[in-house]
C-alpha positions in Angstrom: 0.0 0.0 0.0 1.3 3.4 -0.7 2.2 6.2 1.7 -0.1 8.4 0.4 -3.1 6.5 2.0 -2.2 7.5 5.0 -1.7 11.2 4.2 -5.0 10.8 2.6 -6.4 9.2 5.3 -5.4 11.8 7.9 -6.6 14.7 5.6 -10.3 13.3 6.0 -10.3 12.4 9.5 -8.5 15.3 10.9 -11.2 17.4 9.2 -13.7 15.4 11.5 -11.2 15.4 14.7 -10.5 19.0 14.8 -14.3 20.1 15.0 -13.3 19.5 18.6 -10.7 22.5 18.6 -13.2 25.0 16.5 -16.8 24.4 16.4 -18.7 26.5 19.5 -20.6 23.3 20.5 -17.5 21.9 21.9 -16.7 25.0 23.5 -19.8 24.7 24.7 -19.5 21.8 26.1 -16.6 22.3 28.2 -17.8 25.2 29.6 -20.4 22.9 30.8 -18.3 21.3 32.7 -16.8 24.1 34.1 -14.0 24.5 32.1 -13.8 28.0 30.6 -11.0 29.7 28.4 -9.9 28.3 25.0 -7.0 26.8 26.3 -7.7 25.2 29.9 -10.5 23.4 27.7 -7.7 22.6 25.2 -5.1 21.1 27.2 -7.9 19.5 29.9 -9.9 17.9 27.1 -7.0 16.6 25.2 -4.7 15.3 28.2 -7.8 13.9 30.2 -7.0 10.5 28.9 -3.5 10.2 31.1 -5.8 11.4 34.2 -5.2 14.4 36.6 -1.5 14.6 35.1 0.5 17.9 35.1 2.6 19.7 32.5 5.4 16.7 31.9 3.6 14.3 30.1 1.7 16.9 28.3 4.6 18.5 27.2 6.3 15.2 26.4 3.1 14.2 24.1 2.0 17.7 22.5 5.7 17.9 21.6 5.7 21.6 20.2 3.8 23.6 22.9 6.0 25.9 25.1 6.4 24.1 28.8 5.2 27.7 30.4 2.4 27.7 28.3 1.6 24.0 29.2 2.1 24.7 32.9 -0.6 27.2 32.6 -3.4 25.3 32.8 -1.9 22.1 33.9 -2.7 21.0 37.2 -4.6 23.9 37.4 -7.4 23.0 35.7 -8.4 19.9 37.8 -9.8 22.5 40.3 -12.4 23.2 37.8 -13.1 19.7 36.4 -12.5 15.9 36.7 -10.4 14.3 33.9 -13.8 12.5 33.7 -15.8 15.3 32.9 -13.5 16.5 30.7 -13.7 13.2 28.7 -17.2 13.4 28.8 -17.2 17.3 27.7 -14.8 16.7 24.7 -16.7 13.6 22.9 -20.3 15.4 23.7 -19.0 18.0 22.3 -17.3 17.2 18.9 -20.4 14.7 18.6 -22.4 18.2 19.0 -20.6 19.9 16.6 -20.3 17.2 13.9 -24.2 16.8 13.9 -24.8 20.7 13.9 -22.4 21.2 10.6 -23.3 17.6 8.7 -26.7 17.5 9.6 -29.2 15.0 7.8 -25.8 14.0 5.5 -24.5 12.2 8.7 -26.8 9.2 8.1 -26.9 6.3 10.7 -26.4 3.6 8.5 -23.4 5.5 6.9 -22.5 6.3 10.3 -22.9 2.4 12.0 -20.7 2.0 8.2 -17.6 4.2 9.1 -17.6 3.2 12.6 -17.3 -0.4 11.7 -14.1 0.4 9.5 -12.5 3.2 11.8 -12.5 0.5 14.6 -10.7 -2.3 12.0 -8.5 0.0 11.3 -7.8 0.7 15.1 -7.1 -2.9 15.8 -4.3 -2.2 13.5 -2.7 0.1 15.5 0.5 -0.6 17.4 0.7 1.3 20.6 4.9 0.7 21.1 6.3 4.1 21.6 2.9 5.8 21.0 1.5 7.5 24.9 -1.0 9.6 23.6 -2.2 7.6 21.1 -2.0 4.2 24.3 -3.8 6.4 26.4 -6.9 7.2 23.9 -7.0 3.7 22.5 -7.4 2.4 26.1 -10.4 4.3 26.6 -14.0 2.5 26.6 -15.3 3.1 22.7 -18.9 5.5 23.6 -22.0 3.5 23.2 -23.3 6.4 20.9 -22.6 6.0 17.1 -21.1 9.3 16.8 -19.6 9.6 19.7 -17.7 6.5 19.0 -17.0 7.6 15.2 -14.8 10.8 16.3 -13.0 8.7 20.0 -12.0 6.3 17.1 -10.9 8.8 14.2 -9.4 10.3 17.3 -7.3 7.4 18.7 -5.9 7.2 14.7 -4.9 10.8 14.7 -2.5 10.1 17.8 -1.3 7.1 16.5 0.0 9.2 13.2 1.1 12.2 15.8 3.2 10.2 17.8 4.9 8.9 15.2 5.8 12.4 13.4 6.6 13.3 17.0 9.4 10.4 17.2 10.6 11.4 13.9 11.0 15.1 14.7 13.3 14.0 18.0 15.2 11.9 15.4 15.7 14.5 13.3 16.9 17.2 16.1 14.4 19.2 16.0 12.8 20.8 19.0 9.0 21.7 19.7 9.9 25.1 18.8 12.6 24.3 16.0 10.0 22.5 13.8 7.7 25.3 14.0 10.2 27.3 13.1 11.1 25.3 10.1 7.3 24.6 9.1 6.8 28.2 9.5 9.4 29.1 6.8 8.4 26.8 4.6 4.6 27.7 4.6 2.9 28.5 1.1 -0.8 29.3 2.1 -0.2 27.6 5.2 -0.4 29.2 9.2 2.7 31.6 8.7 5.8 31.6 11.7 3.6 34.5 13.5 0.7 32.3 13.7 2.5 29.0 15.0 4.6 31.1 17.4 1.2 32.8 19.2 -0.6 29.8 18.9 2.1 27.3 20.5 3.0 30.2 23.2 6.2 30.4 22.7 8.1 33.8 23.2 10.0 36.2 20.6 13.4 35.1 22.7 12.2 31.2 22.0 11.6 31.8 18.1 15.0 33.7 17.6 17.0 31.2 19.3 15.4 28.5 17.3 16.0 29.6 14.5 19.9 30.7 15.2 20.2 26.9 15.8 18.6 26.2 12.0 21.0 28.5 11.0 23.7 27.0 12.7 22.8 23.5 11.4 22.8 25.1 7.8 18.8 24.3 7.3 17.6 28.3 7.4 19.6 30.7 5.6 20.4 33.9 7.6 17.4 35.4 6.7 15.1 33.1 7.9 14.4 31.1 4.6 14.6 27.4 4.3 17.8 26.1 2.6 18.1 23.1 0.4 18.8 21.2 3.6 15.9 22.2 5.4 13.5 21.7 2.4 14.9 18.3 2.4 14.6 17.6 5.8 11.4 18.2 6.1 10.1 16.7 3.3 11.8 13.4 4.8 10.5 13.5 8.0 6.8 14.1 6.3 7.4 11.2 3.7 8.5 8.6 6.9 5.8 9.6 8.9 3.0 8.7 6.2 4.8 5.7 6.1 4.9 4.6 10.1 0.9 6.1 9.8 0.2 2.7 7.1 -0.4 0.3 9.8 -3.9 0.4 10.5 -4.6 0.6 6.8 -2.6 -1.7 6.0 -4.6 -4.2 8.3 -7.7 -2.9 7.1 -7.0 -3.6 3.6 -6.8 -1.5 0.7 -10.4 -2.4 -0.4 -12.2 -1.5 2.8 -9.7 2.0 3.5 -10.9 3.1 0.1 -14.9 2.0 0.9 -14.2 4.5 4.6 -12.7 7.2 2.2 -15.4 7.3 0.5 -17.9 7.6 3.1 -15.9 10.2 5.1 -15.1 12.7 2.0 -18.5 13.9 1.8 -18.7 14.6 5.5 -15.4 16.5 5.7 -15.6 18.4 2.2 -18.7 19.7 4.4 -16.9 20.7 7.0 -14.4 22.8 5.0 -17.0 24.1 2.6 -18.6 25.2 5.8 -16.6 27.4 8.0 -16.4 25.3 10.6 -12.7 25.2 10.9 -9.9 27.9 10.7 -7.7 27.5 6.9 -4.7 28.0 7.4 -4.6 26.3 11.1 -1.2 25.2 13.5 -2.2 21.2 12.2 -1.3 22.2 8.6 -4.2 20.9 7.2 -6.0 22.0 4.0 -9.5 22.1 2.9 -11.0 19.1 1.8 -12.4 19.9 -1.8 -13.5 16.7 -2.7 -11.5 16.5 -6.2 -9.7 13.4 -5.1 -10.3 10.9 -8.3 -11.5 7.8 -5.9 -10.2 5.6 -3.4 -8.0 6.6 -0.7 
């Protein structure tokens, strides 16, 4: 099976993850649960799956968020909410959200369909190495159809971040160094301003990074990617589709295309929609749906 099916396959359900970090029905939902500012929800919702940790792990597993920023809301944010109720605020929530933008296009049987073949592809997943993704996989799958569509489409989308994660430490780049680099190498994607603000890390943190590209040779002086860099990170993209092929690989080339299929309509939605910011920190385009078939 070809890399590409698992860039593909994250471009589609990334579109249906990240309602959770956009859509006002999550927000809603962890305000519910007492959990109010953009980023307590953030860090609560998404680290609620190790339990009432603080900053280290989250740090560890986030990868490119500055520690201070981190430390922030973590412990903190127990005060105002179990790691329970944040689970339960975060699936409600992006459940919420998918059904307010997808409407009577999210058909159950399509629905009951997907889930079916997210969770194949799931038991394909090998956990070695992978904390976050461990730690959402070993969570019990919701009873409600929905619900369980975006925990599974969720536990896959840490199973492919872990594994870029590994390959950025391999490659000697920081959390702030590969922002750096990504940043420089943006065409119509979030520019270095916009990763910088929106991983909280300072002016001093963004210069320093990038003296250290410089010194390695992979930014020029004046900021722009060299032939190195370009190179670098096109590598580390390339191997990380390719650790990201296990679960379709087990699923099988025949039933990833058949899930492509019914999640491309649901995310082209999405894009075509509003409900999520283009460009965004996760690098991830709008789904158009001109892809000729299959995954």
């Amino acid at each position: 099976m070809d890399a590409s099916v698992a860039r593909r396959m994250w471009q589609l359900g990334e579109t249906l993850h990240a309602v959770t970090y956009f859509a006002p029905e999550s927000f809603a939902a962890w305000e519910a649960a007492g959990i109010r500012g953009f980023w307590r929800g953030y860090f609560a919702t998404r680290a609620a799956p190790f339990g009432g940790t603080g900053p280290g792990p989250v740090v560890a597993t986030f990868f490119n968020f500055a520690p201070g920023m981190v430390a922030r809301a973590l412990p903190a944010v127990w005060q105002l909410a179990t790691p329970e109720d944040a689970l339960r605020a975060r699936v409600t929530g992006a459940a919420d959200a998918l059904r307010a933008a997808l409407g009577p296009a999210l058909d159950p049987a399509a629905v009951d369909e997907a889930l079916a073949l997210v969770r194949g592809a799931c038991a394909g997943c090998d956990p070695s190495g992978r904390a976050l993704h461990a730690a959402n996989a070993w969570l019990p799958w919701p009873d409600e159809p929905v619900e369980a569509l975006w925990h599974g489409l969720t536990i896959l989308r840490e199973h492919r971040g872990d594994g870029h994660n590994a390959l950025l430490v391999a490659a000697g780049l920081d959390g702030c160094e590969c922002h750096v680099l990504a940043g420089a190498l943006a065409s119509g994607g979030a520019s270095g301003d916009d990763r910088r603000s929106a991983r909280g890390w300072s002016d001093e943190d963004w210069s320093a990074a990038t003296a250290r590209l410089v010194d390695r040779g992979l930014l020029d002086g004046d900021g722009s990617p060299t032939e190195a860099g370009r190179s670098l990170h096109a590598d580390v993209e390339a191997r990380t589709d390719e650790l990201a092929l296990g679960p379709w690989s087990h699923l099988g080339a025949d039933r990833t295309s058949r899930l492509a299929a019914l999640l491309e309509p649901w995310a082209v939605a999405i894009s075509e929609r509003g409900v999520l910011r283009y460009p965004n920190p996760m690098g991830l385009a709008p789904v158009d749906g001109s892809h000729d078939g299959g995954a």
